[in-house]
Kinemage of the C-alpha trace (Angstrom):
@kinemage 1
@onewidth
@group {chain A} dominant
@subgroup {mainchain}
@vectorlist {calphas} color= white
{ca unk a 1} P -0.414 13.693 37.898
{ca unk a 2} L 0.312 10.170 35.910
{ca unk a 3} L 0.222 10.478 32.788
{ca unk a 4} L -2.452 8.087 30.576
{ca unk a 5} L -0.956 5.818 27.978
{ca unk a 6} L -2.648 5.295 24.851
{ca unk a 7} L -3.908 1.711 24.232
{ca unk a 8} L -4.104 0.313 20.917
{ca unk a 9} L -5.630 -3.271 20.319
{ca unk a 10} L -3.951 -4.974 17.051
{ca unk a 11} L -4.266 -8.664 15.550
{ca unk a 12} L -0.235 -10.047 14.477
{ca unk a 13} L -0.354 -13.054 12.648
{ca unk a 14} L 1.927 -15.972 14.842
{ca unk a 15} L 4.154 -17.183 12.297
{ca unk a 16} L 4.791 -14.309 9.970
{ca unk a 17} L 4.680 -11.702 12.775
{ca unk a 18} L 2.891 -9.408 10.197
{ca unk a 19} L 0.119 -7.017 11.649
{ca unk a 20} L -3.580 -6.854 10.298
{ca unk a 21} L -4.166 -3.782 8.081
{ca unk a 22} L -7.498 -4.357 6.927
{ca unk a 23} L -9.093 -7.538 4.888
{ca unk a 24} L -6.309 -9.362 2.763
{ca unk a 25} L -3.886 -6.567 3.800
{ca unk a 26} L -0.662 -6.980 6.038
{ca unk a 27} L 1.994 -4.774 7.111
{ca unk a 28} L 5.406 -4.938 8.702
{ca unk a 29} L 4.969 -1.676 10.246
{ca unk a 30} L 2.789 -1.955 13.606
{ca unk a 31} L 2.020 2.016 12.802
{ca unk a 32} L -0.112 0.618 9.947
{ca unk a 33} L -2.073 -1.962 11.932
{ca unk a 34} L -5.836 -1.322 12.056
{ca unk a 35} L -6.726 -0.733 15.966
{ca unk a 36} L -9.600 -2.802 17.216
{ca unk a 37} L -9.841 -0.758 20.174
{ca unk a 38} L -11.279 -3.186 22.634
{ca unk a 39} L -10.197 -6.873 23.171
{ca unk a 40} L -14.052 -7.824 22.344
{ca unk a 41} L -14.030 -6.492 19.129
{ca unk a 42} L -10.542 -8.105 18.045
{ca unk a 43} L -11.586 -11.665 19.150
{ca unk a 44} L -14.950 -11.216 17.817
{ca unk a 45} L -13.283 -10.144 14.269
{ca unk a 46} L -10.873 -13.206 14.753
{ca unk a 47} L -13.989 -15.784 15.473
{ca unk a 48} L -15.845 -14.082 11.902
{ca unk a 49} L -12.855 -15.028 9.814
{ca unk a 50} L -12.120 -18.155 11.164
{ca unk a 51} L -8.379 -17.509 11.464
{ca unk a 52} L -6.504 -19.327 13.766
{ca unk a 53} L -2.978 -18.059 13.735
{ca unk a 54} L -3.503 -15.032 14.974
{ca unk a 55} L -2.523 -13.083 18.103
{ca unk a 56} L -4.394 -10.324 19.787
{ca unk a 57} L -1.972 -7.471 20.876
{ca unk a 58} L -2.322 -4.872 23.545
{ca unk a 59} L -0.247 -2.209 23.322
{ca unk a 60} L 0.528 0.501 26.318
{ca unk a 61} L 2.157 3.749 24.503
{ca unk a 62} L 5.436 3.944 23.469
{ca unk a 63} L 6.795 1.219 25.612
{ca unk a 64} L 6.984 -2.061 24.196
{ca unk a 65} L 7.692 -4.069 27.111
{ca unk a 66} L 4.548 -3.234 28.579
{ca unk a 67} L 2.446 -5.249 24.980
{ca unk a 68} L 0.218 -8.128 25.659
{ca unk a 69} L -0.309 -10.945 23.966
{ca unk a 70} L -3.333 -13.444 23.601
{ca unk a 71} L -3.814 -16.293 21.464
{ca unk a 72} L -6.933 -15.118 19.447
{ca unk a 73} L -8.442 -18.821 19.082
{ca unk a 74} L -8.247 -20.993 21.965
């Protein structure tokens, strides 16, 4: 039986390549990021704040090879 990964849905700012923690509040860490959950939800945060240098990241369990990454305002 395959085994399911947990998916996690983060924002990462493009040119710092810090991860959202919550409003005003960046981390380093990617264990610290807030997860959106679902793609609609991250974009839909992105559009409210108006921030444009921001990526949305999908990220398939421990395997980092396997992240996504979407420009959040295009």
């Amino acid at each position: 039986m395959a085994r399911k990964l947990q998916t996690r849905v983060v924002l990462q700012h493009e040119k710092s390549s810090l991860y959202f923690q919550g409003i005003n509040r960046w981390t380093a860490d990617l264990n610290e990021a807030m997860d959106f959950g679902e793609i609609r939800l991250a974009h839909k945060f992105c559009r409210t704040i108006e921030q444009t240098e921001l990526c949305i990241v999908m990220i398939f369990g421990d395997d980092r090879q396997l992240d996504v990454r979407l420009r959040a305002w295009q």
